[in-house]
C-alpha positions, -999 to 999 in steps of 0.1 A, spaced: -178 -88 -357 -178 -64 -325 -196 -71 -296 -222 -48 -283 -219 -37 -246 -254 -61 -242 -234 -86 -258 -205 -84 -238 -225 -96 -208 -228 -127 -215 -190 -133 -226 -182 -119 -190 -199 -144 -175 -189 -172 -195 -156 -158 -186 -160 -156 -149 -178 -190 -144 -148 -204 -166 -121 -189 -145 -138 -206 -115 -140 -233 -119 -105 -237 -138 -93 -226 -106 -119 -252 -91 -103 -279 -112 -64 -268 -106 -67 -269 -64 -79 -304 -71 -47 -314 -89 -62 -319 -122 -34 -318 -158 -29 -287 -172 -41 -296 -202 -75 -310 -191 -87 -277 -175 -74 -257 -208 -98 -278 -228 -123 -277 -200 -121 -236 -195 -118 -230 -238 -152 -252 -238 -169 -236 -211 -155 -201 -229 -169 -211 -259 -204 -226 -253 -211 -199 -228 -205 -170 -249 -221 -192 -278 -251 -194 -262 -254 -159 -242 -256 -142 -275 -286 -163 -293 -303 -160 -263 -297 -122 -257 -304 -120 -300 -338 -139 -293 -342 -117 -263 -340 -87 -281 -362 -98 -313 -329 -99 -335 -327 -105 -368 -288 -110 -383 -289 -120 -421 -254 -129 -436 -243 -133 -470 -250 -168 -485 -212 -166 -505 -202 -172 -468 -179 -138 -478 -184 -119 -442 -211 -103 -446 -235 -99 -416 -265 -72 -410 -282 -73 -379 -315 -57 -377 -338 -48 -340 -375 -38 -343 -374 -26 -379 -403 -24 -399 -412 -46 -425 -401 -33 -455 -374 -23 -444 -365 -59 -430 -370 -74 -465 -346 -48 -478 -316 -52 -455 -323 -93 -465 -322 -84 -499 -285 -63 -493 -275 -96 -475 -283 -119 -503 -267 -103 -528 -235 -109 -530 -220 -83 -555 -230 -56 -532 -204 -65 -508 -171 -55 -505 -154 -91 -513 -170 -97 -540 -157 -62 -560 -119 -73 -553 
């Protein structure tokens, strides 16, 4: 999955604030391995959350495939019918490329 330059956003935050305070943590002595966990965390919820609230944001929809093979469409202020149609390519699975290898 690529990230969007409006996507990006948020990660660069996450990144920034997790940087800090690493830093933060490692001029107060703390183990190496604590602020790794601490800074992955931080990496991870942040950019986590950023994009669901940007998606909602944005009126996103992202339908993936329910084989679990990859598969994800993301749709922004479509119409209807053509929302129920890029749901129907999502749900079926023999459409997509891991399912005709």
């Amino acid at each position: 999955m690529a990230l969007t330059v409006r996507e990006a956003v948020p990660a660069v935050l996450a990144a920034a604030t997790a940087c800090y305070i690493g830093y933060d943590l490692a001029d107060h002595g703390v183990a190496t391995p604590v602020i790794v966990s601490v800074v992955l965390a931080l990496l991870s919820t942040g950019v986590s959350l950023g994009i669901r609230v940007q998606q909602a944001a944005n009126n996103v929809q992202l339908f993936t495939c329910p084989e679990q093979c990859g598969v994800e469409i993301r749709a922004t202020n479509q119409p209807d019918e053509r929302i129920a149609r890029l749901r129907e390519l999502a749900a079926d699975h023999s459409q997509h490329p891991a399912a005709r290898s």
